[in-house]
PALO-951044 format. One record per atom (N, C-alpha, C, O): x, y, z; atom name; residue in one letter. Coordinates in nm, 4 decimals. Layout:
BEGIN
         X         Y         Z   a  r
         X         Y         Z  CA  A
...
//
This chain:
BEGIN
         X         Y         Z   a  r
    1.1715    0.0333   -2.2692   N  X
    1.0824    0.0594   -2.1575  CA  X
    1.0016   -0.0673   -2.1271   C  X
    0.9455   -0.1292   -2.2176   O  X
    0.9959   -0.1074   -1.9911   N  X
    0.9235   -0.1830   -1.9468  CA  X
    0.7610   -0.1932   -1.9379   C  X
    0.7013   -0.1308   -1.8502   O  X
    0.7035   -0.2609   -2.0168   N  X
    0.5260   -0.2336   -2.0330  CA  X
    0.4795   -0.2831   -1.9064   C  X
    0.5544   -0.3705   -1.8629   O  X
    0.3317   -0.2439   -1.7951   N  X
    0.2910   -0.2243   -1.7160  CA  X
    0.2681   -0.4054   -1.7312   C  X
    0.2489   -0.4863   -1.8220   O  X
    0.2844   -0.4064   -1.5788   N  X
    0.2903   -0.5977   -1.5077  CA  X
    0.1797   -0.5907   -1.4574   C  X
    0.1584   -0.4847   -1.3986   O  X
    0.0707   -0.6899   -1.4575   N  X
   -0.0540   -0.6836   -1.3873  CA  X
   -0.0003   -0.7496   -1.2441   C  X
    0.0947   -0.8272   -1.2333   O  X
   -0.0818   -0.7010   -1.1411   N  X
   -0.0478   -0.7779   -1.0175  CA  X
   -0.0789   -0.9136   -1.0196   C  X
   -0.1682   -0.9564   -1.0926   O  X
   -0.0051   -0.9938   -0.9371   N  X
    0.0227   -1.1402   -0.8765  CA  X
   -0.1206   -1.1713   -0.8052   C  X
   -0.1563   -1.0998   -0.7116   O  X
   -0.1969   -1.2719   -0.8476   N  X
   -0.2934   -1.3130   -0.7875  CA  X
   -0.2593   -1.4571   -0.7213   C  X
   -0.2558   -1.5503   -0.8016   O  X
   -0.2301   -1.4913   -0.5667   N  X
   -0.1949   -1.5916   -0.5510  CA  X
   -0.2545   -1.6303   -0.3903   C  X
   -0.1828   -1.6424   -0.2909   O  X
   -0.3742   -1.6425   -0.3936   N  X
   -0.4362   -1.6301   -0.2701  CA  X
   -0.4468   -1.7144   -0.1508   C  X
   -0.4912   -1.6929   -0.0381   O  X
   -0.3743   -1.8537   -0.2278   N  X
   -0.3491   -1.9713   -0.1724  CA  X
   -0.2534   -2.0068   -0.1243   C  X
   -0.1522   -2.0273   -0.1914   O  X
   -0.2583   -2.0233   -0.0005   N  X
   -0.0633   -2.0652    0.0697  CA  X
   -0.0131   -2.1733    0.0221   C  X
    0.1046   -2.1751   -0.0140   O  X
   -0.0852   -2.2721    0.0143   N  X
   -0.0391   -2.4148   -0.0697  CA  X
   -0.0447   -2.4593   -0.2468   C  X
   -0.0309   -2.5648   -0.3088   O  X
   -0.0834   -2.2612   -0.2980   N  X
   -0.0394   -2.2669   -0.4536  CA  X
   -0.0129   -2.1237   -0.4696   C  X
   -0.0783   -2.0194   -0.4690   O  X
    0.1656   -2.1768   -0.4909   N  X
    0.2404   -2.0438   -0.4705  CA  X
    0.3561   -2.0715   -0.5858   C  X
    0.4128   -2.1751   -0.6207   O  X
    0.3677   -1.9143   -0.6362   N  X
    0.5319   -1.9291   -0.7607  CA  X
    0.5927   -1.8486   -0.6502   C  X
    0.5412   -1.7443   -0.6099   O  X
    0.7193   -1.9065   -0.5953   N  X
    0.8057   -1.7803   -0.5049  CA  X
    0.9376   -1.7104   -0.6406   C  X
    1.0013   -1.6051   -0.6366   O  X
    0.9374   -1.7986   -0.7262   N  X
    1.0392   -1.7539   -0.8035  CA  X
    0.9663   -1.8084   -1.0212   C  X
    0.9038   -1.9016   -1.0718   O  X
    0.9886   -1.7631   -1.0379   N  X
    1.0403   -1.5974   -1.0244  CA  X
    0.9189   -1.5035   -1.0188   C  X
    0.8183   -1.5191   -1.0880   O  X
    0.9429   -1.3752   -0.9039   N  X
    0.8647   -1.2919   -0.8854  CA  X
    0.7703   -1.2493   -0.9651   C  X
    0.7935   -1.2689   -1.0844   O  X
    0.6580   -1.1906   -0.9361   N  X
    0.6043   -1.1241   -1.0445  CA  X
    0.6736   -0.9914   -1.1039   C  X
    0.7532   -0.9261   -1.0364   O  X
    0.6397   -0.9588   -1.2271   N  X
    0.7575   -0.8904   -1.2480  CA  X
    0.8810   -0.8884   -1.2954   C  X
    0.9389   -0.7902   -1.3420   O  X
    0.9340   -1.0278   -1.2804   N  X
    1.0657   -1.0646   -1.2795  CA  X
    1.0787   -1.0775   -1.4727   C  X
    0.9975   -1.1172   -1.5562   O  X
    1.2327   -1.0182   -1.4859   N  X
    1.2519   -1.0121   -1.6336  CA  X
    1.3481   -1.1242   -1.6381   C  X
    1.4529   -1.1207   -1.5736   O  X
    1.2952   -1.2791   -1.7549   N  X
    1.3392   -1.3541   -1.8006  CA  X
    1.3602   -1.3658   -1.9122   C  X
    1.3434   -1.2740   -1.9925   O  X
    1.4085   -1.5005   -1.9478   N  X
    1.4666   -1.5160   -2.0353  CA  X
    1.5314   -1.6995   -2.0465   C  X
    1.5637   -1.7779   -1.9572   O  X
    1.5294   -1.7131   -2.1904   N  X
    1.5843   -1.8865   -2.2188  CA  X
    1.5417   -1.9922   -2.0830   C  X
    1.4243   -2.0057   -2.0484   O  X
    1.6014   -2.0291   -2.0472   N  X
    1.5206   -2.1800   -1.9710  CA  X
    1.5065   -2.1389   -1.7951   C  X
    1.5931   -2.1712   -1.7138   O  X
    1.3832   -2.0641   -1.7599   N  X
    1.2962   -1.9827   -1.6508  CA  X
    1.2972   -2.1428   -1.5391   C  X
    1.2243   -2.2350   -1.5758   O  X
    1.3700   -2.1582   -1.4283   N  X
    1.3237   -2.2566   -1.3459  CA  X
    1.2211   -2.1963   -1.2386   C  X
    1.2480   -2.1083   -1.1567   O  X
    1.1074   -2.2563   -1.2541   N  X
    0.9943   -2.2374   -1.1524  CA  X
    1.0051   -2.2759   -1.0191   C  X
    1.0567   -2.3850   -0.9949   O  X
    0.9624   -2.2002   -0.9222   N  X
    0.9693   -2.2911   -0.7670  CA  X
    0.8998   -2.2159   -0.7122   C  X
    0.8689   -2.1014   -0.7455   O  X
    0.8481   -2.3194   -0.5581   N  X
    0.7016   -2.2307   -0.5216  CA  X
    0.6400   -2.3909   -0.4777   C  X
    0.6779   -2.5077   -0.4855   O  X
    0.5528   -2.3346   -0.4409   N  X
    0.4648   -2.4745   -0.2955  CA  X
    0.3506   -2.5239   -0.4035   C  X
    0.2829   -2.4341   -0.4534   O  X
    0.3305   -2.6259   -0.4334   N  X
    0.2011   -2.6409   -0.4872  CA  X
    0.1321   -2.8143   -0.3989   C  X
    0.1330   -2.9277   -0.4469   O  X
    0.0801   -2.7671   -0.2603   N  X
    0.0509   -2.8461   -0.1750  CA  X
   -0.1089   -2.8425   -0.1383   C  X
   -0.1227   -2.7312   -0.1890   O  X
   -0.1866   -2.8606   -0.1108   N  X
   -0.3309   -2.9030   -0.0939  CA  X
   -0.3491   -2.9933   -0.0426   C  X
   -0.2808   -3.0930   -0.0657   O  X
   -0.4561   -2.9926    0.0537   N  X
   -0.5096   -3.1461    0.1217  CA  X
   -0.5720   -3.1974    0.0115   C  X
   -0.6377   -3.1412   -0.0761   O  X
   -0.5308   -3.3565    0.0342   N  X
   -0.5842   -3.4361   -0.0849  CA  X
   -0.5379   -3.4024   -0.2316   C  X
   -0.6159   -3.4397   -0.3193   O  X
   -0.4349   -3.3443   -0.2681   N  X
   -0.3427   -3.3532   -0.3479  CA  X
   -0.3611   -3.4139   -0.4732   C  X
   -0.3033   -3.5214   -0.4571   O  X
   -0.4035   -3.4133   -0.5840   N  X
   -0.3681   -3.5114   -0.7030  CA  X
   -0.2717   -3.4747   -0.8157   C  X
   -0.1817   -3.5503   -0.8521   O  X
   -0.2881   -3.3914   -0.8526   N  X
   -0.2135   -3.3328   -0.8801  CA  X
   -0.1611   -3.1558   -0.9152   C  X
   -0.2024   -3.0626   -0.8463   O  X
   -0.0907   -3.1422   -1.0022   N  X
   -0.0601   -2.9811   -1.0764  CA  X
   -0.0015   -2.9190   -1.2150   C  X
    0.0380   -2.9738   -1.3180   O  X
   -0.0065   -2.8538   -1.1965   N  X
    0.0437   -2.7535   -1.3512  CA  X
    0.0507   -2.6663   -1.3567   C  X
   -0.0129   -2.5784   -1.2986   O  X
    0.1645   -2.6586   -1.4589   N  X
    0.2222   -2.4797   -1.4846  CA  X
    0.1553   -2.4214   -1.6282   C  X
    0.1651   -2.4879   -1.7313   O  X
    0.0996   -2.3162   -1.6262   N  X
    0.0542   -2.2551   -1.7996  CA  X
    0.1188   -2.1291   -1.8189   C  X
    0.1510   -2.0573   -1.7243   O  X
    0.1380   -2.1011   -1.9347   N  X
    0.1780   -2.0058   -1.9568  CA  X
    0.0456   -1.8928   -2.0281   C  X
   -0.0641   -1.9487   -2.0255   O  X
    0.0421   -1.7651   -2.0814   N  X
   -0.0621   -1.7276   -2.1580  CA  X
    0.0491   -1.5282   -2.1989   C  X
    0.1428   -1.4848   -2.1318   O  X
    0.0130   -1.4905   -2.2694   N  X
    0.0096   -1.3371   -2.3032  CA  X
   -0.0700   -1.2959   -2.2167   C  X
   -0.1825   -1.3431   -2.2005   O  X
   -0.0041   -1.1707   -2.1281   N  X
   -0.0935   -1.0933   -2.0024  CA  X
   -0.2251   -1.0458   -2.0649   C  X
   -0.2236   -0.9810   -2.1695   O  X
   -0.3318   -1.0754   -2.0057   N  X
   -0.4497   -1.0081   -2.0816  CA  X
   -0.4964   -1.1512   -2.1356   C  X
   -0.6118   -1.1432   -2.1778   O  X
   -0.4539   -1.2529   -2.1451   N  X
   -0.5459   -1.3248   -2.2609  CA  X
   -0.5878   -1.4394   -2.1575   C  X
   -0.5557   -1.4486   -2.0390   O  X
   -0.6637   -1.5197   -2.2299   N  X
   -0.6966   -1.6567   -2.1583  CA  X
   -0.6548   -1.8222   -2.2206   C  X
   -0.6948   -1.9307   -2.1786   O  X
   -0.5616   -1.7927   -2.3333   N  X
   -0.4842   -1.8597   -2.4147  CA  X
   -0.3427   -1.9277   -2.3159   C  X
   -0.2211   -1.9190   -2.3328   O  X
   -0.4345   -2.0025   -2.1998   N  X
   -0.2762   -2.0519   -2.1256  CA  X
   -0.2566   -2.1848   -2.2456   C  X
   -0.3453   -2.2374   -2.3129   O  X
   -0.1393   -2.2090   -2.2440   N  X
   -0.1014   -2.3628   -2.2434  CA  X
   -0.0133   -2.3736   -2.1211   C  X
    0.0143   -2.2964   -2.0293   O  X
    0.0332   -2.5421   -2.1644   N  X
    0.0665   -2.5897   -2.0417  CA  X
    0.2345   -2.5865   -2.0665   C  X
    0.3006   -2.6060   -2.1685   O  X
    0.2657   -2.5600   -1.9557   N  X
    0.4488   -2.6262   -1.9797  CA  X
    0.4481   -2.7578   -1.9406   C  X
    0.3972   -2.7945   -1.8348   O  X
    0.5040   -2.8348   -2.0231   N  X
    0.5389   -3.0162   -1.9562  CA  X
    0.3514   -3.0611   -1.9340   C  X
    0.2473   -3.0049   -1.9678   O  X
    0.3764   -3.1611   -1.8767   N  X
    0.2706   -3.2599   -1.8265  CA  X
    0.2470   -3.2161   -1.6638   C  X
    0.3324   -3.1810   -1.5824   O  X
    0.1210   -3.2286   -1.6484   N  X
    0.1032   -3.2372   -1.5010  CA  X
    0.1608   -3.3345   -1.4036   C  X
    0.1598   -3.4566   -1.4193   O  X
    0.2077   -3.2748   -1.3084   N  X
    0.2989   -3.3579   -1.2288  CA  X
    0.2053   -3.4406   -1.0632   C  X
    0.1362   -3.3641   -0.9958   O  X
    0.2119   -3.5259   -1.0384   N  X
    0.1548   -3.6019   -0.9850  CA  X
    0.2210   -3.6421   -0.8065   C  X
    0.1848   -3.7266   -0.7247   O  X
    0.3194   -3.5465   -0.8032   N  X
    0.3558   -3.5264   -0.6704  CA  X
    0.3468   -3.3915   -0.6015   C  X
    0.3692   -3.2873   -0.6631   O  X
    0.3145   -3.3944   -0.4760   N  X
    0.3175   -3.2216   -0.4157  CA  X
    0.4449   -3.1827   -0.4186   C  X
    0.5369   -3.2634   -0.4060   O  X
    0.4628   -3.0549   -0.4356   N  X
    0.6064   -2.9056   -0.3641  CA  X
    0.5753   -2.8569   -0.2440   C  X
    0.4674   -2.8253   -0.1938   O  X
    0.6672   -2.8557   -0.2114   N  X
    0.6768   -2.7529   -0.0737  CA  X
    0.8371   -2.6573   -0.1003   C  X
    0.9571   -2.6755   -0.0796   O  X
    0.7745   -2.5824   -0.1407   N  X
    0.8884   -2.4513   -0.1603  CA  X
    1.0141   -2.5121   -0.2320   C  X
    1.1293   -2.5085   -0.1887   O  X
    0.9621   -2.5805   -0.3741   N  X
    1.0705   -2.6497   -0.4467  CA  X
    1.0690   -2.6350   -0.5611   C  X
    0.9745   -2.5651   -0.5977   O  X
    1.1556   -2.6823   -0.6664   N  X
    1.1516   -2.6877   -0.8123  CA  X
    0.9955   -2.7555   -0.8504   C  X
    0.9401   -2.8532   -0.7998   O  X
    0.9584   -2.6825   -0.9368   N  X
    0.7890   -2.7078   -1.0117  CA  X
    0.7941   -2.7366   -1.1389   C  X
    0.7224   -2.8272   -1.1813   O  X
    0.8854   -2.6611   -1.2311   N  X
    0.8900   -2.6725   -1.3877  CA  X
    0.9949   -2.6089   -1.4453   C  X
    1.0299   -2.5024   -1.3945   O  X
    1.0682   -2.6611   -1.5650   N  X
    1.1271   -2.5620   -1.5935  CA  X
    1.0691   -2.4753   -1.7603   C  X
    1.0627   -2.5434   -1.8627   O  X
    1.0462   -2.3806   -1.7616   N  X
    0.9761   -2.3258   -1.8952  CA  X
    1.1197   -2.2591   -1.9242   C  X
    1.2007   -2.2013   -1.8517   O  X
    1.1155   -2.3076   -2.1282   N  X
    1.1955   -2.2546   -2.2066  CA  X
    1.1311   -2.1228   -2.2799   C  X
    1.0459   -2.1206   -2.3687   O  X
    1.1947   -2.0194   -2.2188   N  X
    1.0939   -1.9061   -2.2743  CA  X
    1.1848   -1.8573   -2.3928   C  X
    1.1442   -1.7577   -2.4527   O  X
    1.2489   -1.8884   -2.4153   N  X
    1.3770   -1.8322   -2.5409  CA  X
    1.2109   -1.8330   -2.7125   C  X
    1.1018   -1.8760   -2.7500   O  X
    1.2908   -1.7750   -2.7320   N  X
    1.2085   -1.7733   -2.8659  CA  X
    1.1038   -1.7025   -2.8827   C  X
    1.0544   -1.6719   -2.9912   O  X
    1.0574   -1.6673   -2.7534   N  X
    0.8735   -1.6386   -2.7458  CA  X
    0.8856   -1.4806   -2.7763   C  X
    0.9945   -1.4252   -2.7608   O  X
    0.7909   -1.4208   -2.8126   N  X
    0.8079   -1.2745   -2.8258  CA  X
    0.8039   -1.2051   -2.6834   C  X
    0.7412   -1.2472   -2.5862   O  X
    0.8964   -1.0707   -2.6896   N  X
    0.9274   -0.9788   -2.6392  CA  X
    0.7688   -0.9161   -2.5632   C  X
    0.6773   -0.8934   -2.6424   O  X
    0.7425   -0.8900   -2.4062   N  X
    0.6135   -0.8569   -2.3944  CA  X
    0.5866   -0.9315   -2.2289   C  X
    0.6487   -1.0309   -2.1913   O  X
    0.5263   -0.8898   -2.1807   N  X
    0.4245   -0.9081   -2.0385  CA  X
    0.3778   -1.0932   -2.0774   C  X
    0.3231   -1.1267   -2.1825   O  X
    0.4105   -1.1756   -1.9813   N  X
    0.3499   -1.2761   -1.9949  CA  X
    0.3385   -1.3825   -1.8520   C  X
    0.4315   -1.4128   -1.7773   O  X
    0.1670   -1.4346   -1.8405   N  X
    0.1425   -1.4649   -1.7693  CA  X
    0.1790   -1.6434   -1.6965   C  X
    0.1579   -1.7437   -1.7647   O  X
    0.2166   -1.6484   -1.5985   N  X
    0.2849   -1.8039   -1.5534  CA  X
    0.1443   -1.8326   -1.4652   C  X
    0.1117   -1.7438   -1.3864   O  X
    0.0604   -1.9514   -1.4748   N  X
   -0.0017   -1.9533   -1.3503  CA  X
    0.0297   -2.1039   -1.3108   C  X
    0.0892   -2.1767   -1.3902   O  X
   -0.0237   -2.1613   -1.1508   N  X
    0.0045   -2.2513   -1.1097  CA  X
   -0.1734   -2.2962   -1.0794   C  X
   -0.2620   -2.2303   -1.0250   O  X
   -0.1755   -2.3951   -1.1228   N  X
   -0.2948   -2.4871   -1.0566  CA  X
   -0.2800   -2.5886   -0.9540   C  X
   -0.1736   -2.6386   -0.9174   O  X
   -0.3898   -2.6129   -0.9134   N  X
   -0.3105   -2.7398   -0.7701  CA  X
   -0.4827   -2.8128   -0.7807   C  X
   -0.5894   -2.7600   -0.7494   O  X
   -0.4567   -2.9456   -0.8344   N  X
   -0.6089   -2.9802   -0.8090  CA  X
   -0.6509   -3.1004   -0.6776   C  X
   -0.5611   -3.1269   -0.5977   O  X
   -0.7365   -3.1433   -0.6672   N  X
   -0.7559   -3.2387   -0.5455  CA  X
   -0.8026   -3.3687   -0.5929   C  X
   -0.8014   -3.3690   -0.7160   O  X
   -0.8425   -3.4775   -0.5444   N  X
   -0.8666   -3.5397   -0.5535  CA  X
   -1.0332   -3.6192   -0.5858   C  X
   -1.0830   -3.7316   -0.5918   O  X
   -1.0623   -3.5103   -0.5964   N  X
   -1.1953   -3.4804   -0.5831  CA  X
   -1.2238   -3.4015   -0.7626   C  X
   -1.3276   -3.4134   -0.8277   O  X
   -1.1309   -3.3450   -0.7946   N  X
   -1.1119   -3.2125   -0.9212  CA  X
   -1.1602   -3.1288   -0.9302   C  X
   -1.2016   -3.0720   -1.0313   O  X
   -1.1699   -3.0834   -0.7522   N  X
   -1.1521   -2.9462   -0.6848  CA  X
   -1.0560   -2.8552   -0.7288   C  X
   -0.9527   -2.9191   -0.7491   O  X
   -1.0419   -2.7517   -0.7503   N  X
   -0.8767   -2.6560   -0.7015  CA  X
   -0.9360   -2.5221   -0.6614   C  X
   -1.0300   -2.4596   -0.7105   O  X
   -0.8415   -2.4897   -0.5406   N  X
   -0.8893   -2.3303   -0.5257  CA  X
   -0.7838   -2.2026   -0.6296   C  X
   -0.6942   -2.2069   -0.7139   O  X
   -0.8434   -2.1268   -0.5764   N  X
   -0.7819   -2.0256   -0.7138  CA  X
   -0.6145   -2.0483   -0.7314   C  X
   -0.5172   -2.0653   -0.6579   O  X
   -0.6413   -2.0387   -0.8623   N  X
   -0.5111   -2.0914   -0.8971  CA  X
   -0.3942   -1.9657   -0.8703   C  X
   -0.4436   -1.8537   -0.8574   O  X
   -0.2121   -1.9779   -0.8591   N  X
   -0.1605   -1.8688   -0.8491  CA  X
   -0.1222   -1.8290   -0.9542   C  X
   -0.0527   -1.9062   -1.0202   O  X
   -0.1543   -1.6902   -1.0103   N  X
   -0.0792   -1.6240   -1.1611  CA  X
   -0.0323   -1.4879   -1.0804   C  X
   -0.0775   -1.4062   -1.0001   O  X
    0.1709   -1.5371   -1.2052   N  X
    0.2060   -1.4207   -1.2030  CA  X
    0.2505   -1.3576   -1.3155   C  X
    0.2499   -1.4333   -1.4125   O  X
    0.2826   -1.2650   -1.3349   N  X
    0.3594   -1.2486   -1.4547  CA  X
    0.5058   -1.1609   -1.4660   C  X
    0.5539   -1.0714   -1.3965   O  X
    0.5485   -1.2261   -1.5790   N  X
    0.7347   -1.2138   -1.6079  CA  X
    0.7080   -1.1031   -1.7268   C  X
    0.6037   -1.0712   -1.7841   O  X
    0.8307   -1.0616   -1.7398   N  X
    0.8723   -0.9925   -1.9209  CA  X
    1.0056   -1.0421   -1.9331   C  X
    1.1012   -1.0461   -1.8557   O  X
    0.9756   -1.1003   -2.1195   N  X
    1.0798   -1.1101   -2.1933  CA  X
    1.0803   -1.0180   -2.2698   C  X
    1.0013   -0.9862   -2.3587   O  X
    1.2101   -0.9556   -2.2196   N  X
    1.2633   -0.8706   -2.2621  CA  X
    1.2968   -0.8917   -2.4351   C  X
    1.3564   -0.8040   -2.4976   O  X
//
């Protein structure tokens, strides 16, 4: 049985995961994609965390160019335990501004 997915908080058009959905059941090497664009741009990042917690880390290094509805990261989720888990996207400015960041969340099955 599938345990309850918290909804997708992603309020920002220019910090977006289009794939994989919230919801979406993964598995071994998860390719991310989705817009992570902002005026004044510096950069971004992907975290991961257990739904419910505030324990993100990061996948990879922050990347230092904008997306527009493209490959973002790829996370190796193989290994991780079975359970609800949260992906979010940050997008910061140049300034080290960011507006709310987008989180969604997957299950590995």
């Amino acid at each position: 049985m599938t345990p309850p997915v918290p909804a997708a908080n992603c309020a920002t058009p220019g910090v977006q995961i289009s794939y994989p959905s919230n919801g979406t059941v993964v598995g071994g090497s998860v390719n991310i994609s989705g817009t992570a664009s902002i005026p004044e741009f510096q950069f971004y990042k992907v975290e991961y965390a257990p739904a419910g917690t505030n324990n993100f880390a990061s996948i990879g290094t922050t990347v230092p160019s904008p997306v527009n509805g493209g490959h973002l990261m790829t996370w190796n989720a193989g290994g991780f335990p079975s359970g609800v888990w949260a992906l979010r996207l940050t997008v910061v400015d140049m300034t080290g501004n960011f507006p709310p960041p987008c989180t969604i969340h997957v299950v590995i099955p």
